[in-house]
C-alpha positions in Angstrom: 4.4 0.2 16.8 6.5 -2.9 18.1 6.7 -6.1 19.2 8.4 -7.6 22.5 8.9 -11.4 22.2 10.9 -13.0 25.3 12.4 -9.7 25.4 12.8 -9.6 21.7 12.5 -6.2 19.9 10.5 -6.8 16.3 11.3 -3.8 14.1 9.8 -2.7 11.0 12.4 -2.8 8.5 12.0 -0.1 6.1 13.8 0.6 2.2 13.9 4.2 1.2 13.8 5.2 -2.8 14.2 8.6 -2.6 16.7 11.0 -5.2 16.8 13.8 -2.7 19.8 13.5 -0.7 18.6 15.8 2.0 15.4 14.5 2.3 16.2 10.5 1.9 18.9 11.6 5.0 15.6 13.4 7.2 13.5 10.6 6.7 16.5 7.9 7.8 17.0 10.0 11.1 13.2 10.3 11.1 12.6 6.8 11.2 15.8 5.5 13.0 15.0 8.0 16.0 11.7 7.0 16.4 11.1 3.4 18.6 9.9 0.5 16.8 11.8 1.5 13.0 14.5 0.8 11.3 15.9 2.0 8.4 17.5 -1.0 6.0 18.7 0.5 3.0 18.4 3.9 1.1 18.6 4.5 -2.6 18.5 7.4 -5.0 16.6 5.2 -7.7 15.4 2.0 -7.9 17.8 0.7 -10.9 18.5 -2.3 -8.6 15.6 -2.6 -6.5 15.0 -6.2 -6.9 18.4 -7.3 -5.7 17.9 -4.9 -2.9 14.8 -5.9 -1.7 15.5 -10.1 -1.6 18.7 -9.1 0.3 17.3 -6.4 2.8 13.7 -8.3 3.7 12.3 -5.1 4.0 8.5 -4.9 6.3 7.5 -1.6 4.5 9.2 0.4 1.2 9.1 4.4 0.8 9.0 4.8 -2.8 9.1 8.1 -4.1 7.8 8.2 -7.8 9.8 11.2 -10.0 13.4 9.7 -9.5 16.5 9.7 -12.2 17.1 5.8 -14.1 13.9 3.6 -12.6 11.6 5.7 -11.5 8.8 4.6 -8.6 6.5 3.8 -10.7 8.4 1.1 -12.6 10.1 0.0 -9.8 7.3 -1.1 -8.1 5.9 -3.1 -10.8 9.9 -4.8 -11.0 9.4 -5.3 -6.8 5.9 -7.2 -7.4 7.4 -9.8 -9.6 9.9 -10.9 -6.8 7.5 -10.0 -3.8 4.4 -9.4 -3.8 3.4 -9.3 0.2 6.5 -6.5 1.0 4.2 -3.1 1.7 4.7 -0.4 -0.7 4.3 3.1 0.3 4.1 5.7 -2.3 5.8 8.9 -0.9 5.4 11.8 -3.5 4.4 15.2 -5.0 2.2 13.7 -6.8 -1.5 13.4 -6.3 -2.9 13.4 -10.0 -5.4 11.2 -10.6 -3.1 9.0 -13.2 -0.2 8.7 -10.7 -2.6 7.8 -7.8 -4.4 5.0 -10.5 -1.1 3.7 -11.8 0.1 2.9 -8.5 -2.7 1.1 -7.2 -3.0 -0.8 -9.9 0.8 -1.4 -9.9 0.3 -2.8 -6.4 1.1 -0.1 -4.0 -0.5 -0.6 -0.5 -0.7 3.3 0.1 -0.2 7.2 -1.4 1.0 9.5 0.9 2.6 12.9 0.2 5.7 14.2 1.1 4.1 17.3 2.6 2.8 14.8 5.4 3.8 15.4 8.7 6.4 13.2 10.6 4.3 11.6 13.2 1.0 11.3 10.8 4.0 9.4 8.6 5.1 7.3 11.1 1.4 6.1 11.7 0.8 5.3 7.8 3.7 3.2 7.9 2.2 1.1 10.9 -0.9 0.9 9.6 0.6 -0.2 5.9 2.8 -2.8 8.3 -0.2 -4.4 9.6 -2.1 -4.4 6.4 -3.9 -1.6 5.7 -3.6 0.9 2.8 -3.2 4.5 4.0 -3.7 7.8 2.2 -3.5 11.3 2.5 -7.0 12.7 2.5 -6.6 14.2 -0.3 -5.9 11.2 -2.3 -8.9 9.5 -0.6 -10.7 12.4 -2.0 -9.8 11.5 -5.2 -10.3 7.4 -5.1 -14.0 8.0 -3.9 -14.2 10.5 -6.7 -13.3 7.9 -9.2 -15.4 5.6 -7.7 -18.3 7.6 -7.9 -17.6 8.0 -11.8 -16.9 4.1 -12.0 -20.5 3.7 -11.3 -21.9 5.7 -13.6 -20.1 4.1 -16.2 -21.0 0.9 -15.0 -19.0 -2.3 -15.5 -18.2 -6.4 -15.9 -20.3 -8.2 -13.5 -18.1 -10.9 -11.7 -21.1 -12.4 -9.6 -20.0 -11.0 -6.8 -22.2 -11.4 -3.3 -23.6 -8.6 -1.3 -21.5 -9.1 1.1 -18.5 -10.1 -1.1 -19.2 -6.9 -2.6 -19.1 -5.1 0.9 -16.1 -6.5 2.0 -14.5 -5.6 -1.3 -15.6 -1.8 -0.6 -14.0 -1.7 2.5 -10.8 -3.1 1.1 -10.6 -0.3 -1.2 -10.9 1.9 1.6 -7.8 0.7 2.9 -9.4 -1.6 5.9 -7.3 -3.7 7.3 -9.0 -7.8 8.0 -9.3 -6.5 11.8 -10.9 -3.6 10.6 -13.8 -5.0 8.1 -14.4 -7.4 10.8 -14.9 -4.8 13.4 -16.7 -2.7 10.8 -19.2 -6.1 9.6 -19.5 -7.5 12.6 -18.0 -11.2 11.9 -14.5 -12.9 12.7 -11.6 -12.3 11.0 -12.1 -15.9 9.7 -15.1 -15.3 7.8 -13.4 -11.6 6.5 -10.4 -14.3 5.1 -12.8 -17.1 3.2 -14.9 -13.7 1.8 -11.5 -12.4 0.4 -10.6 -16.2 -1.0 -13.9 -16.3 -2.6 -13.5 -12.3 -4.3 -9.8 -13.6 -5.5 -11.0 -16.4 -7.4 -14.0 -14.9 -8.8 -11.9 -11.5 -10.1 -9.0 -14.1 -11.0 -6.2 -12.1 -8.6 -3.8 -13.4 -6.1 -3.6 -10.7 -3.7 -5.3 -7.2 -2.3 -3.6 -5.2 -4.4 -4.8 -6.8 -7.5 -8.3 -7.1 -6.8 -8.5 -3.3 -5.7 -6.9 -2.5 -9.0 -9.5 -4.7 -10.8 -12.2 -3.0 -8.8 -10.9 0.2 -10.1 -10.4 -1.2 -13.5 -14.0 -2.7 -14.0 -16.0 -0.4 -11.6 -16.7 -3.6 -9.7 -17.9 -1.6 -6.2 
């Protein structure tokens, strides 16, 4: 997806972490070759990820998770302290239920595996662009699976409104604001002062957090 402003051109800048040589080269022609992308930068670890990401201004990050020095993981967590609104996609092997919790709760916006196929990947990355938090089903699988143990065990009560509560569901499910508005049936106004209200009561600053927390404290 793209953008034409006065015959302007809006890209979505994208950062590759990725130790595979072969692979971090296919997804750069990948992406490159396909309208409306553009590769920034491209890195076998993420051992000076912060620096890269204030100087590149990337839209969307591929962060693979098992890499040599900083591994994914860890280097998302060091990209959140500098910026927390760049769109982290995690782009792995890995779909165990730790790896998928960690990096939610480190702040990723989405968990897609390598295995995906290109033009399915090329859709995750617009729909991570424009706010929402994609996943392979597989790993959706597994979120409503720990959901569905979350409330059994129960969990902290933040006074949370039905329809706070609602709109919080559907922000775990990786709606976008367009999307819960379509979906609920209000403006995208009222889907912004709902989200204000569940950041202040769960004490978070951004989506990322509060889906973490909701994971955390089996909120929804």
């Amino acid at each position: 997806m793209y953008y034409l402003y006065n015959n302007y051109v809006s890209m979505i800048r994208i950062v590759i972490y990725e130790d595979n040589p072969q692979l971090r080269e296919g997804l750069t022609m990948l992406l490159n070759g396909s309208d409306g992308f553009e590769v920034v930068g491209a890195f076998k670890n993420c051992n000076n990820a912060i620096e890269e990401v204030k100087t590149l201004i990337p839209d969307v990050i591929l962060m693979d998770i098992d890499m040599p020095g900083i591994n994914g993981l860890e280097g998302l967590k060091r990209i959140r302290t500098v910026d927390p609104e760049v769109k982290v996609l995690m782009l792995t092997v890995f779909d165990d239920n730790r790896s998928v919790f960690e990096a939610i709760r480190s702040g990723a916006n989405g968990y897609v595996l390598k295995k995906t196929a290109p033009a399915k990947l090329l859709e995750y990355i617009q729909e991570a662009n424009t706010g929402g938090a994609p996943m392979t089903s597989s790993i959706a699988t597994q979120v409503l699976q720990m959901f569905s143990r979350a409330h059994s065990a129960g969990g902290e009560d933040y006074h949370l409104s039905d329809r706070e509560k609602q709109v919080l569901h559907h922000l775990v499910n990786g709606y976008s604001y367009k999307m819960i508005a379509a979906e609920m049936f209000i403006s995208i106004d009222t889907v912004r002062s709902h989200i204000k209200k569940i950041y202040e009561k769960l004490h978070v600053n951004s989506k990322s957090e509060a889906v973490a927390k909701a994971f955390k404290d089996n909120i929804v």
